[in-house]
C-alpha positions as CSV (number, residue, x, y, z in Angstrom):
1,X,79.4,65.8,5.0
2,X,77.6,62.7,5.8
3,X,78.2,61.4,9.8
4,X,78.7,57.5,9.6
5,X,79.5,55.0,11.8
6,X,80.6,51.4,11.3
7,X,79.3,48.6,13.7
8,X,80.8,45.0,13.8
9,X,79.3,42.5,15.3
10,X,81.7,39.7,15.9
11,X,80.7,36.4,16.4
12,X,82.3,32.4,16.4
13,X,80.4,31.6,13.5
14,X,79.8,35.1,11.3
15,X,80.6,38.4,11.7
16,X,78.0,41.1,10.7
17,X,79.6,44.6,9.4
18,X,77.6,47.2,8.5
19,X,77.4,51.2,8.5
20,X,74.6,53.2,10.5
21,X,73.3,56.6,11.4
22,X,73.5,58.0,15.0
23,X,69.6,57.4,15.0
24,X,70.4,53.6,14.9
25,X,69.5,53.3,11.0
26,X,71.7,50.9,9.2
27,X,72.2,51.8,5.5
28,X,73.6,48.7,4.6
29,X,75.6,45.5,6.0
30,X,77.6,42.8,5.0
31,X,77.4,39.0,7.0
32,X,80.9,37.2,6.4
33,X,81.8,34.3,7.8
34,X,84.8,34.2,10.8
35,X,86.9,31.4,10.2
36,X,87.5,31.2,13.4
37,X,90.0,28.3,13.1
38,X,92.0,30.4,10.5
39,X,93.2,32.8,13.1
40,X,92.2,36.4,14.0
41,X,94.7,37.8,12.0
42,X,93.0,37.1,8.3
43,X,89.5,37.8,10.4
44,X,91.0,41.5,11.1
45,X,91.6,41.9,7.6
46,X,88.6,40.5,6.0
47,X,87.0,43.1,8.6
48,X,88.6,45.8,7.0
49,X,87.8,44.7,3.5
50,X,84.1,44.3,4.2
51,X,84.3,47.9,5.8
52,X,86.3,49.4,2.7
53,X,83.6,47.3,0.7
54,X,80.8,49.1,2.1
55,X,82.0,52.5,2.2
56,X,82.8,52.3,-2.0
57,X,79.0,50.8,-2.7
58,X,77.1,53.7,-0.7
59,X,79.8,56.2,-2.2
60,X,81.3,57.3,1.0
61,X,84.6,57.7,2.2
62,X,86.6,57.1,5.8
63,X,86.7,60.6,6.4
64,X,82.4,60.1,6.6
65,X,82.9,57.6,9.7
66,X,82.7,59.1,12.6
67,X,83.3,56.1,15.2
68,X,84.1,52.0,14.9
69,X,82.2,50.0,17.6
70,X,82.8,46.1,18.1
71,X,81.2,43.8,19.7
72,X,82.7,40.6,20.7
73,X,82.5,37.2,22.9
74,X,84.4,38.2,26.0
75,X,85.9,38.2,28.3
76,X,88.0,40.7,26.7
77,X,89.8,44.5,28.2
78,X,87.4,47.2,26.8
79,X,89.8,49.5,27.7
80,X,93.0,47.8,26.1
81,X,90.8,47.3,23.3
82,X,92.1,43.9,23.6
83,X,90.1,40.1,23.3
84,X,91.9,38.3,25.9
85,X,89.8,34.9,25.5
86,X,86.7,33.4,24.6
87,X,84.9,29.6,24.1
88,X,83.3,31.2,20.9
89,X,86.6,32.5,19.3
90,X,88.6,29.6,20.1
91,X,92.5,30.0,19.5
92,X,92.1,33.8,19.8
93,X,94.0,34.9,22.8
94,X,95.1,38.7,23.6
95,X,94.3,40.0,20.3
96,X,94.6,43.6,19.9
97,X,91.6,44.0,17.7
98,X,91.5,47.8,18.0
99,X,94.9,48.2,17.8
100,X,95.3,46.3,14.2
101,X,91.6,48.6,13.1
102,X,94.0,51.6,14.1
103,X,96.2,50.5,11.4
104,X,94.0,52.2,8.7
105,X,91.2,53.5,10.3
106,X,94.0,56.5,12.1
107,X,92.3,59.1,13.9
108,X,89.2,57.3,14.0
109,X,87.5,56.7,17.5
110,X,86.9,52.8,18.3
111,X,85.9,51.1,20.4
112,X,85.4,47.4,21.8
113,X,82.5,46.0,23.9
114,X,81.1,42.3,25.1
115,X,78.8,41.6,22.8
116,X,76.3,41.2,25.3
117,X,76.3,44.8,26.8
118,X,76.7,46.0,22.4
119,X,73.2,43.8,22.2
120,X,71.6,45.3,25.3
121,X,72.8,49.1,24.2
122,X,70.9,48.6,20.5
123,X,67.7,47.5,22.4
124,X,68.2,50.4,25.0
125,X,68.3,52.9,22.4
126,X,66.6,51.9,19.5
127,X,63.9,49.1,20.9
128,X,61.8,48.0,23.5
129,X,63.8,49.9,26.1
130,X,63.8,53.3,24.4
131,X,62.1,55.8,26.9
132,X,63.6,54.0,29.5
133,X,65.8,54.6,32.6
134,X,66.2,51.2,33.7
135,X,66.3,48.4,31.2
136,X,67.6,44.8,30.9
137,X,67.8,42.7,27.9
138,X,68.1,38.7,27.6
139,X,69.2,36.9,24.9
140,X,68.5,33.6,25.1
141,X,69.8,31.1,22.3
142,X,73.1,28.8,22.2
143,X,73.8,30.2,25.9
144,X,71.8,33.2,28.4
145,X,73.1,36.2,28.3
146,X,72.5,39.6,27.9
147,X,73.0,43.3,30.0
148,X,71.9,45.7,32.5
149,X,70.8,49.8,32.0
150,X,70.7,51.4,35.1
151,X,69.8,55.0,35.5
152,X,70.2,55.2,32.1
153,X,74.2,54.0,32.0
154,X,75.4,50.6,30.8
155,X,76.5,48.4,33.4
156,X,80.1,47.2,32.1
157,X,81.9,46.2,35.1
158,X,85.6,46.3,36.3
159,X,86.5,44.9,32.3
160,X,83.2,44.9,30.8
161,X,82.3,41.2,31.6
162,X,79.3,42.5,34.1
163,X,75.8,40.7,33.8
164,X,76.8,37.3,33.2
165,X,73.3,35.9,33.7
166,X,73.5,32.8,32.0
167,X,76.4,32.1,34.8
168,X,73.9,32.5,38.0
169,X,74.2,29.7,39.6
170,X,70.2,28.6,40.1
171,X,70.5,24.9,41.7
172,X,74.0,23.9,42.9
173,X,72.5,20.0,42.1
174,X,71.7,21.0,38.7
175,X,73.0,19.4,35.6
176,X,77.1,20.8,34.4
177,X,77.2,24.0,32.7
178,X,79.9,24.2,29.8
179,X,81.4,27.0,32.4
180,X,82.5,24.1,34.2
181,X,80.0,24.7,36.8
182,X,76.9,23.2,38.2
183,X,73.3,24.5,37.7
184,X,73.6,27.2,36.2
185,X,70.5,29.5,34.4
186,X,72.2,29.0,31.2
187,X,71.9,24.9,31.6
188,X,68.5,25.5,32.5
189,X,67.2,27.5,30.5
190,X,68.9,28.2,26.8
191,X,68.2,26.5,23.2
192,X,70.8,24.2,24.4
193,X,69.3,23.0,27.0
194,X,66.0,22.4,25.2
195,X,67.4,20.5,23.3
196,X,69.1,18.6,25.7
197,X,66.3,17.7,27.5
198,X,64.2,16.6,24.0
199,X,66.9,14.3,23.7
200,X,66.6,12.9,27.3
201,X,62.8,12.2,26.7
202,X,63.0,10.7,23.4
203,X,65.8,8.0,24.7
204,X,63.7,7.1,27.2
205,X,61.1,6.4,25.1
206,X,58.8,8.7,25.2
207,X,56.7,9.7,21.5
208,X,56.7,13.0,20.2
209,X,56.9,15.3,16.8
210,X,59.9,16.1,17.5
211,X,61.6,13.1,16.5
212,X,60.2,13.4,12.6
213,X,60.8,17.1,12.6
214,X,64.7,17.0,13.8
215,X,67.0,16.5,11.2
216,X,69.8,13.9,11.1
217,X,68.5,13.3,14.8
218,X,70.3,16.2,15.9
219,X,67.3,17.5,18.0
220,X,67.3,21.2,18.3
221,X,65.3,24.3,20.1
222,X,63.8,24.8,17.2
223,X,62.4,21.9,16.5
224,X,60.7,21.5,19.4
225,X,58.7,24.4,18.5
226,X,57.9,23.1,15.8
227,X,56.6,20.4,17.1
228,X,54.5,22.6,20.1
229,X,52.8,24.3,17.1
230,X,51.0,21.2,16.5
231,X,50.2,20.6,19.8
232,X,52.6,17.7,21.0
233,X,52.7,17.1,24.7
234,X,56.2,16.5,25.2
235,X,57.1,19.7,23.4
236,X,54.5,21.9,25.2
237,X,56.0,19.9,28.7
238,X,59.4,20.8,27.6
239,X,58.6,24.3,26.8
240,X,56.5,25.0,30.1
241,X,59.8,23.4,31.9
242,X,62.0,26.4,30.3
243,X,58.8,29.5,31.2
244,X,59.7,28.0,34.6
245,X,63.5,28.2,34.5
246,X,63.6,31.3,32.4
247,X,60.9,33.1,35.4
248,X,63.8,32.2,37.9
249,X,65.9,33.8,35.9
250,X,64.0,36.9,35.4
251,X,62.7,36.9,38.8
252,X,66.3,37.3,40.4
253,X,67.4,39.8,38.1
254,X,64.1,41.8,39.1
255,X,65.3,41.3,42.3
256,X,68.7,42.6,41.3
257,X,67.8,45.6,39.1
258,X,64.4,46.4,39.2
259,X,64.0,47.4,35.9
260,X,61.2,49.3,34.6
261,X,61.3,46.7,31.1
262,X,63.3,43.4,30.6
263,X,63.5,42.2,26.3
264,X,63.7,38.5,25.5
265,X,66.2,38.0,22.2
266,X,68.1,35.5,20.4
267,X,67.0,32.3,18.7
268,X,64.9,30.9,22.0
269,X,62.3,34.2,21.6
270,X,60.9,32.9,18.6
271,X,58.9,30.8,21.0
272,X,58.0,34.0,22.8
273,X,54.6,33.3,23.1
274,X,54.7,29.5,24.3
275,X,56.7,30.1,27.3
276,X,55.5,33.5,27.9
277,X,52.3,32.6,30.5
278,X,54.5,30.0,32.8
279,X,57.9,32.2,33.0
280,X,55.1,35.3,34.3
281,X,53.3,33.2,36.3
282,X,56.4,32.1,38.1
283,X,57.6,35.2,38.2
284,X,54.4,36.6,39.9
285,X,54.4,33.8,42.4
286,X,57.3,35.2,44.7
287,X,57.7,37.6,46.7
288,X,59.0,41.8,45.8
289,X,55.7,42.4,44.1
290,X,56.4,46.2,43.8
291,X,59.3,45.3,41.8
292,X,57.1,43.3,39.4
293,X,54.4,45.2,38.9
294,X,56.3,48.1,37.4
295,X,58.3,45.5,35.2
296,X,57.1,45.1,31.5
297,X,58.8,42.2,30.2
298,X,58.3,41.7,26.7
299,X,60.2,40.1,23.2
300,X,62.9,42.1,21.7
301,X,61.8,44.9,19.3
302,X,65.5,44.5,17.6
303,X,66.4,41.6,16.2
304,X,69.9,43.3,14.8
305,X,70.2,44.9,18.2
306,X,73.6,43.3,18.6
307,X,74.8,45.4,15.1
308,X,73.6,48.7,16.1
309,X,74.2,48.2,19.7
310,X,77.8,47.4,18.2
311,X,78.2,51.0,16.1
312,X,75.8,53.0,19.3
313,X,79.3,52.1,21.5
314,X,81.2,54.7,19.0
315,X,79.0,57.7,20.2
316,X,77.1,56.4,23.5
317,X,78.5,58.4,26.6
């Protein structure tokens, strides 16, 4: 008989279901949106559907599943199995996700992760970090975040909230975080912040591509990209400013970890190879060189690493 499993990746704005192999091949999957707003009952059960769903159109049945992973904003109780409250899920609070899957997926193992540790799993196994004992992976888009492989375990934490990066606190006069804080990587550093700081230049005056390319004058990351591919100054500045951030970043959790390879995702890594040569040169500019040199830091080979990272929790020891 076939050995399945079925990975969710649960996010504020979609949730991606889908059914893999323990070699981190995904047959097929389903993106529906969350409906966040609607409650996470009707979420729970549209997960369900989109799992029954899947299992009729590739022929299979639940008795071919061998494991349920989820990953999901936290902070949540991996061991509870239980979403206790998150900025992305708003309205959601102690949901007993695993619980309500138990329901009709009896007997079946499942389990629930932060998303960020599913993410960092998939790339561990099945990307850039493969072959490796010590491994971090960033994902840099809306927010910075990400996870930490050391000695070839997942670094989860007292309730699986470890490795909030995006949270390091990087200049205590820094602009407010939406943690509440001040300075923090992710205000620094993320697609937000990009655009942020496009926004600042342009109402001060300053002339740029960015401007035409941004729709509805909502400026965002990606369009100053855009804009850097055709050479604008103010979109290369901006960019160079985030290499800088993002290499302070990196550089502490170097310090930290000293990984052996460190994987750029999410939305921001698109621009991979215009921030690239300022986040490495400030990187290289401090001190713990040993820790450096033997650090590869490179884009994300995964780009669904959160989905398979997601269903890898179901038979990852």
């Amino acid at each position: 008989m076939m050995k399945v499993y079925c990975a969710i990746d649960l996010g504020g704005t979609k949730m991606n279901i889908g059914i893999m192999t323990r070699e981190g091949e995904v047959i097929d999957h389903i993106k529906i949106p969350t409906f966040v707003e609607k409650g996470s009952e009707q979420a729970i059960k549209r997960i369900k559907d989109t799992i029954y769903e899947l299992l009729e159109k590739l022929n299979l049945k639940k008795e071919n599943i061998k494991g349920i992973g989820i990953g999901s904003p936290g902070p949540l109780d991996s061991e509870k199995g239980i979403i206790i409250k998150s900025s992305n899920l708003k309205g959601w609070k102690n949901v007993e996700i695993v619980k309500n899957l138990s329901v009709d997926f009896k007997d079946i193992p499942i389990k629930l992760e932060n998303d960020g540790n599913a993410a960092t799993l998939g790339e561990f196994l099945f990307g850039a970090g493969k072959g490796s004992k010590n491994f971090v992976y960033i994902t840099v888009s809306t927010g910075v975040g990400g996870g930490a492989v050391i000695d070839g375990k997942l670094q989860k934490g007292g309730n699986s909230n470890a490795f909030e990066v995006g949270h390091t606190i990087i200049d205590l006069n820094g602009p407010k975080c939406n943690c509440g804080n001040y300075g923090c990587l992710e205000a620094y550093a993320s697609g937000t912040a990009i655009g942020r700081i496009a926004r600042e230049k342009l109402s001060e005056g300053r002339e740029s591509l960015i401007s035409k390319i941004a729709r509805e004058n909502i400026v965002k990351s990606e369009d100053v990209f855009e804009a850097a591919k055709e050479g604008d100054a103010l979109a290369l500045e901006i960019i160079e400013r985030e290499g800088y951030y993002l290499g302070i970043g990196l550089y502490n959790i170097i310090a930290l970890y000293n990984p052996e390879k460190i994987s750029i995702g999410g939305g921001v890594s698109n621009g991979f190879d215009y921030f690239y040569e300022k986040m490495m040169k400030t990187i290289n500019s401090m001190s713990l060189k040993p820790n450096i040199e033997i650090c590869k830091i490179e884009k994300a080979h995964r780009e669904d690493c959160g989905l398979i990272g997601a269903g890898a929790l179901a038979f990852y020891e």
